[in-house]
C-alpha positions as CSV (number, residue, x, y, z in Angstrom):
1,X,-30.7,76.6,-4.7
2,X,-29.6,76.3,-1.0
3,X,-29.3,79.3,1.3
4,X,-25.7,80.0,1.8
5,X,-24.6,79.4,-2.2
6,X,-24.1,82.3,-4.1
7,X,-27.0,84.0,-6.0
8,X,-26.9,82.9,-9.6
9,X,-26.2,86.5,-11.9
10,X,-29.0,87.4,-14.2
11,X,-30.0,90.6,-16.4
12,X,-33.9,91.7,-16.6
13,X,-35.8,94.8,-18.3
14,X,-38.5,96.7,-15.9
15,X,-41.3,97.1,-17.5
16,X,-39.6,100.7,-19.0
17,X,-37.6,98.7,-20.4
18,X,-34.5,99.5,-18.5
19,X,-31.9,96.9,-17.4
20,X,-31.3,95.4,-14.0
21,X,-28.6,93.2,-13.0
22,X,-28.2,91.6,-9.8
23,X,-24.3,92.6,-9.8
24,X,-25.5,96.4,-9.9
25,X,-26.7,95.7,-6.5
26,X,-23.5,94.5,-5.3
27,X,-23.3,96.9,-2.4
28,X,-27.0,96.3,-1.4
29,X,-29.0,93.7,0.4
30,X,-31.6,92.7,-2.4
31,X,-34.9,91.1,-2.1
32,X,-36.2,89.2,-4.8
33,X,-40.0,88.5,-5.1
34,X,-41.1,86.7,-7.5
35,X,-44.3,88.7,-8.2
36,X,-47.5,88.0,-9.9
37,X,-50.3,90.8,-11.2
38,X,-52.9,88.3,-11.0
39,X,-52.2,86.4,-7.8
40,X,-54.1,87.6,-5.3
41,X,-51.6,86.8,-2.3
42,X,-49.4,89.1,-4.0
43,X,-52.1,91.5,-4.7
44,X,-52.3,91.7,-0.6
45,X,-48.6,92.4,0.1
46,X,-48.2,94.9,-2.7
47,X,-48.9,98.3,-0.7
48,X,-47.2,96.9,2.5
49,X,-44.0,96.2,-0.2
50,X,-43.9,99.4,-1.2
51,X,-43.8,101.3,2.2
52,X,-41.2,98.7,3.1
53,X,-39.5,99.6,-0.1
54,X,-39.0,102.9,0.5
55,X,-37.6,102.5,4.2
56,X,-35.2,99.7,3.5
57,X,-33.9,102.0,0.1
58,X,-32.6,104.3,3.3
59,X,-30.8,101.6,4.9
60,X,-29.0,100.0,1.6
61,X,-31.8,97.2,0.8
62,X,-33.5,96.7,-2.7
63,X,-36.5,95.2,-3.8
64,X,-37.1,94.0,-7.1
65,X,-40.3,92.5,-7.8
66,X,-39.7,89.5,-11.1
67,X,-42.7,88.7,-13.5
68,X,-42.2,85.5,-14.6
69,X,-45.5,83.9,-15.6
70,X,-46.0,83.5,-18.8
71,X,-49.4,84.0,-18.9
72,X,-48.8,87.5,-17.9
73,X,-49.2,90.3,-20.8
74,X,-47.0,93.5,-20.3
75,X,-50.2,95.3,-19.8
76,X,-51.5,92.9,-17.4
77,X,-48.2,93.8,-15.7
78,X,-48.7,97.4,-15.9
79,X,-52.4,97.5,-15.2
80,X,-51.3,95.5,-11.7
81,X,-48.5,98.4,-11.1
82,X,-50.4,101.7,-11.7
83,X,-53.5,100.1,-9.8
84,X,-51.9,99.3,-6.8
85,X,-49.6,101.9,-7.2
86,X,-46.4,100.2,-6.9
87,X,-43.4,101.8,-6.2
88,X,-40.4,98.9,-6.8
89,X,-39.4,98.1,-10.3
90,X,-41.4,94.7,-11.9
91,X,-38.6,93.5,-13.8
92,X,-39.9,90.8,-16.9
93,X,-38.9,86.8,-17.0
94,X,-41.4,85.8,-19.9
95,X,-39.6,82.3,-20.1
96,X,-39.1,82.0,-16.1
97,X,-35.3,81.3,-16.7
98,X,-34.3,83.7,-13.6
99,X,-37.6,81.7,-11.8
100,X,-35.7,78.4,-12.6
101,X,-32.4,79.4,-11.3
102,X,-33.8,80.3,-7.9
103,X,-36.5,77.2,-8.1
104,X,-39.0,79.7,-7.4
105,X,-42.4,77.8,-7.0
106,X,-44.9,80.6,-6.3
107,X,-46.1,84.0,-5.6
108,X,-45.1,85.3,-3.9
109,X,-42.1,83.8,-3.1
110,X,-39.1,85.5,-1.2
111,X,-35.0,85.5,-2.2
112,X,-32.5,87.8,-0.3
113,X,-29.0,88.2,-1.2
114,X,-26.4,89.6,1.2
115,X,-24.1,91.7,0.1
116,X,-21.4,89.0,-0.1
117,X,-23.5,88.0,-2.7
118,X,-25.0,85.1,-0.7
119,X,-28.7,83.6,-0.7
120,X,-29.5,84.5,3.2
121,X,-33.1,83.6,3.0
122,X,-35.5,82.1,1.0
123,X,-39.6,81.5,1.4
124,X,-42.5,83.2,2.5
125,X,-42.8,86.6,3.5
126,X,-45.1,85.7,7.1
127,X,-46.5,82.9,8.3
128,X,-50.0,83.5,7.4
129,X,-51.4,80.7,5.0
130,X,-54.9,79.5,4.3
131,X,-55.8,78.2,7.4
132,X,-54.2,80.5,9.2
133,X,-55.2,84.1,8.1
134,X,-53.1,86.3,10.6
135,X,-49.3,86.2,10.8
136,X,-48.1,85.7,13.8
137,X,-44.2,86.1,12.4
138,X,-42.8,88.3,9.8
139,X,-40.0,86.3,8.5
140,X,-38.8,89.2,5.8
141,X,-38.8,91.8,8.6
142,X,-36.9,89.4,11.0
143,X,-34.0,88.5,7.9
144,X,-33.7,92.2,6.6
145,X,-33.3,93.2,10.5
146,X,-30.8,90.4,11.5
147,X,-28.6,91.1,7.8
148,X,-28.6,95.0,8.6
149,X,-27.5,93.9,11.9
150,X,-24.7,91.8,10.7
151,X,-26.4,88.5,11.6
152,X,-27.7,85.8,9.5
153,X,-31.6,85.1,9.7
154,X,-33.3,82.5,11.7
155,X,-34.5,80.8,10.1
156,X,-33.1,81.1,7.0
157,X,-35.6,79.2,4.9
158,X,-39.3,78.6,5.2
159,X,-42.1,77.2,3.0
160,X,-43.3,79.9,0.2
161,X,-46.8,79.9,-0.5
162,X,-49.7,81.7,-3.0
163,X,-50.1,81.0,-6.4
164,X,-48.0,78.5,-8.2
165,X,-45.8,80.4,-10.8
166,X,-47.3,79.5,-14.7
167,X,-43.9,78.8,-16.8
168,X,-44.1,77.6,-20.2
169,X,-45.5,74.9,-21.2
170,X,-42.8,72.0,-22.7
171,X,-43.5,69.5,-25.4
172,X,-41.7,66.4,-25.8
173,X,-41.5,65.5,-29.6
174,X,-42.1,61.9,-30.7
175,X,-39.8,60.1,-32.9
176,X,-41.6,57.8,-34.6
């Protein structure tokens, strides 16, 4: 998926098993992180999501947090949630289909649709990694800020990185 194209529509359950559709967000700028219980680099931007969460609800921006490996139990999930006391809803992708139509690679790793309906940015949430421990730049910060501004991010994509996202396993059938 390129930045620019239109977000693909898709239809989740939170874990209380209420629906979410991209298209109820319509009016909202919504950010999409595809979210892991046992990843520990989402485990770190957890609590600084949900204080972000509740600021950006103010100024029209959503965050929906998608569970999509499948290695993942609903009570894994809901362990994750009460234990780090999470205050977005954790919507469940047990086959990684909405993870496939955004080529999500890894956890976390960062979508936001405009309110055109419009990938504006896509990739990681800083620019900490492994070697480098301290983020110098907060790339959600800087595209939530320019979007509420009405600007488009610079950049508008970087490189995701944490924990690769577990999606089901396929099996090619012989024909013998």
């Amino acid at each position: 998926m390129k930045t620019g194209d239109i977000a693909p529509g898709f239809e989740l359950v939170d874990l209380d098993g209420i629906t979410h559709r991209l298209a109820d967000f319509a009016a909202d700028i919504v950010v999409l992180d595809f979210w892991s219980a046992e990843c520990p680099w989402s485990a770190y931007y957890d609590g600084w999501l949900s204080e972000r969460a509740k600021e950006w609800a103010r100024r029209g921006v959503r965050l929906l947090a998608v569970a999509s490996n499948t290695n993942e139990t609903a009570a894994t999930l809901r362990a994750a949630v009460a234990e780090r006391a999470i205050t977005f809803p954790v919507l469940l992708d047990p086959d990684s289909a909405v993870a496939d139509l955004f080529d999500a690679m890894t956890t976390p790793h960062i979508f936001i649709v405009d309110r055109a309906g419009r990938l504006a940015y896509q990739g990681a949430i800083d620019d900490r990694n492994f070697r480098q421990r301290e983020a110098r730049v907060n790339y959600l910060d800087q595209a939530i800020a320019a979007l509420l501004a009405g600007r488009q991010p610079d950049p508008v994509q970087t490189d995701p990185y944490g924990c690769t996202i577990v999606r089901p396993v396929v099996q090619e059938v012989s024909r013998a």
